[in-house]
N, C-alpha and C positions, 0 to 999 in steps of 0.2 A: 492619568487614566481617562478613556473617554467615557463620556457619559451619552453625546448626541451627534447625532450623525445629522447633518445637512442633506447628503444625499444617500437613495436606496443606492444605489449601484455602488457606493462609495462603500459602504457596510457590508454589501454583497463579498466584497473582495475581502476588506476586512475579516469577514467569517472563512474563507479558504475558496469561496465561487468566482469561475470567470465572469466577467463584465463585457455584453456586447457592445457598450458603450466605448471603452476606451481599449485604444490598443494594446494587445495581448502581449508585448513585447516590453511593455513598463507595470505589467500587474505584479510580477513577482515583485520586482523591487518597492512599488507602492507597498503589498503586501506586508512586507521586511520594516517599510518607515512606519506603517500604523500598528505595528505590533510594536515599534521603539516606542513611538507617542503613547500607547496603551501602559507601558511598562512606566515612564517616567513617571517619577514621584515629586519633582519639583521644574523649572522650565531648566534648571543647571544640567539634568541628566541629558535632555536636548542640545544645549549647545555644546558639548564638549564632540557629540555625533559631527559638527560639521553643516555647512550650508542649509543654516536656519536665518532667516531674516528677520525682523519687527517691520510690519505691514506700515505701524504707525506712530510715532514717541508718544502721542499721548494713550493710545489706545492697547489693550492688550492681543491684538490679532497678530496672528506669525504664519510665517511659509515655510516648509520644509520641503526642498529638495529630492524627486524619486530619483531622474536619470541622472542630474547634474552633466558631471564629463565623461560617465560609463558608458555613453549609448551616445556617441559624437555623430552616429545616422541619422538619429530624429532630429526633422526641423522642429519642433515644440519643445520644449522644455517645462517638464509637466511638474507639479507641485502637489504638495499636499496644503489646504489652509486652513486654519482653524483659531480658537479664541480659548485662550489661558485663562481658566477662573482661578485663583491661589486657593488654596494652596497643591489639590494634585488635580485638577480636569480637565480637561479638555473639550470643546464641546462646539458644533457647527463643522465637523470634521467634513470635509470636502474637497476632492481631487479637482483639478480645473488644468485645462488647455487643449488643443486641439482633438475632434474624437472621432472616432474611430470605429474599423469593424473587428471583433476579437474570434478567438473560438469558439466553435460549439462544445468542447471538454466542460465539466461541469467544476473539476476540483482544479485549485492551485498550487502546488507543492508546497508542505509544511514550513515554517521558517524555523529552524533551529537556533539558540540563541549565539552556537559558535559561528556562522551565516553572517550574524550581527558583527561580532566582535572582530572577524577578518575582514570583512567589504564597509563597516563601517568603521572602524578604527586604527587596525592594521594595517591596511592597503594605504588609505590617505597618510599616514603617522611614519610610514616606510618601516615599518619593524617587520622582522624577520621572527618564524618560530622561534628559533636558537636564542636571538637577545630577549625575546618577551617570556621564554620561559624562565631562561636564566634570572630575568627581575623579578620574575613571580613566585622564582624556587618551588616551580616542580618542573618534573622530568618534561622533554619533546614529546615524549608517545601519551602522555595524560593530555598536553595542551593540544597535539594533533591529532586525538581524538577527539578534541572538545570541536577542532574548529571542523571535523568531519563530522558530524552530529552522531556519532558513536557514545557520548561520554554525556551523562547528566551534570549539568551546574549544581552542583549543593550548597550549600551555605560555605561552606570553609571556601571554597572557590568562586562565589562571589563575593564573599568579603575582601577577598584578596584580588580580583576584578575591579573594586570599586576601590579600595586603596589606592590602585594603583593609577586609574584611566580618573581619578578627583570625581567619582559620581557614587548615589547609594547603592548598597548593597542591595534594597528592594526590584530597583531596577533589573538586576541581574537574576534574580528568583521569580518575578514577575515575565520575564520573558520566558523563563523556564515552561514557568504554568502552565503560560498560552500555549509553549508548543506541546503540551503534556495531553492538555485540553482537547487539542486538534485532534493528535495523535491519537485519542482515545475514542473522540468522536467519529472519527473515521474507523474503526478497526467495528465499532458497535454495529455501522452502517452493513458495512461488508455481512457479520456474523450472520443481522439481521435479516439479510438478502437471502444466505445459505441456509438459512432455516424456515423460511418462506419457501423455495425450491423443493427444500426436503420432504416439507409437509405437503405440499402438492401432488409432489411424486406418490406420496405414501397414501392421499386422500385416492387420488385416483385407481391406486393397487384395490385398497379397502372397497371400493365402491364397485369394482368389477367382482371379486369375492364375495360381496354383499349381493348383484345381480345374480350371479350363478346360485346362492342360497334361494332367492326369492324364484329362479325359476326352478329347483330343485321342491321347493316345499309347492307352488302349484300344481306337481303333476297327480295325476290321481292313484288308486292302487294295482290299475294296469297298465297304465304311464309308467309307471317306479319298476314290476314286472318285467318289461319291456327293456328300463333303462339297466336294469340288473342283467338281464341275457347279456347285451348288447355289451354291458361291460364285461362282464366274464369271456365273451367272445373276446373282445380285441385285448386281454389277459393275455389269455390262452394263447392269440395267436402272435401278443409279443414274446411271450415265454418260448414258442415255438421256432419265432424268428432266432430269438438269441440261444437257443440249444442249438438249431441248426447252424446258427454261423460258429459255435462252438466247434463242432464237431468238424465243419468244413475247415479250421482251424488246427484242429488234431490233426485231422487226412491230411494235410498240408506236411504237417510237420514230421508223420510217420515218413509219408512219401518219399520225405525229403532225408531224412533218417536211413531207411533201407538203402535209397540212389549212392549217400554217401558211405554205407558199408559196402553196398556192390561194389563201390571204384576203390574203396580199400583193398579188398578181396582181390580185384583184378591185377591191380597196385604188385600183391603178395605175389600172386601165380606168376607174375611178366618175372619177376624179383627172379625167385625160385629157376625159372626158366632159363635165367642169363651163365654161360658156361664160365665157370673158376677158372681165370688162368693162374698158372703155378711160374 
């Protein structure tokens, strides 16, 4: 678990934000390794991940690996480094190597813990869906949903995660959390934002209904007089408008009613006119 971050910009990502600091091209995977470093519960759950190093035999400092050989573009080979207090911490947490200018995007895609289990286990390990579910005994469409982030890790499924890949089951419900966490924190932000909106929209309606009150109650009792005529006029002469278009609606339709009897009628008499041949 971490406990201390070394750098802001290092924690910035950690929390799901870009970093103008370092290139936007290796956040997600940093992302991906400090939510692994977060999740372990002993330094065993780290090494079985892959390209972790000891900094020094006598000391407890290590480097873990973002791009390794995913990203053969970048000349840097960026890291994560930090110091192992036993028995779960983490602490001095700090990205290091060449830096960079990133996006202005504010958020980094969630890391799901199936994210982990395919680019950090499966990919290197060369397992295929087919054989890791077969070992795991459950179905392809549970574990390919796990690695789509469709599918919650529960306990029965990371117990059998961690059977299997020799690490704890904590690890595997700890990664959970985080993305649960994320997940949640984001969905509150959004809400948050549309109900700010709404209420604005809504202050602003109120405030204009609130002006027309305040100039309705200043007017005096030949103001109000005045304003009573004046309404009953333009009444009267929308009731007026709309009976007239009413009626020019009728005529329309009479008009159009007789024309089509007339050419019936005419229709009849041409009929009638035409000589029977026998």
């Amino acid at each position: 678990m971490i406990t201390r971050f070394k750098s802001k910009e290092t924690e910035s990502i950690f929390r799901g934000k870009v970093s103008l600091k370092y290139p936007r091209s290796i956040q997600v995977d940093a992302l991906r390794k400090l939510r692994i470093i977060n999740a372990a519960t002993s330094i065993g759950d780290l090494q079985i991940i892959g390209c972790l190093d000891r900094l020094s035999s006598n000391s407890e400092k290590y480097s873990l690996a973002i791009n390794d050989s995913a990203k053969p573009t970048l000349r840097e080979r960026w890291r994560i480094q930090f110091t192992w207090i036993q028995p779960d911490e983490a602490t001095e947490v700090n990205i290091v190597g060449d830096f960079g200018m990133g996006s202005r995007r504010n958020r980094l895609p969630n890391i799901h813990p199936g994210e982990v289990l395919r680019t950090g286990l499966m990919q290197p390990l060369g397992l295929s869906v087919d054989r890791l579910s077969t070992e795991l005994g459950m179905t392809q469409n549970t574990l390919q949903g796990i690695l789509e982030g469709k599918l919650h890790i529960d306990t029965t499924i990371a117990a059998q995660l961690a059977s299997y890949f020799d690490n704890s089951q904590e690890f595997w419900q700890n990664l959970q959390r985080q993305f649960d966490s994320a997940q949640s924190s984001s969905t509150s932000t959004i809400s948050e934002a549309s109900s700010t909106r709404a209420g604005s929209i809504s202050d602003r309606l109120q405030g204009i209904f609130r002006q027309d009150d305040d100039d309705f109650d200043e007017l005096d009792d030949e103001s109000l007089n005045r304003y009573g005529r004046r309404r009953n006029v333009l009444d009267t002469d929308r009731r007026g408008r709309a009976c007239a278009f009413g009626l020019t609606v009728t005529s329309i339709a009479t008009i159009l009613d007789l024309a089509v009897a007339g050419i019936g009628i005419a229709i009849s008499g041409s009929e009638s006119a035409i000589p029977t041949i026998v």
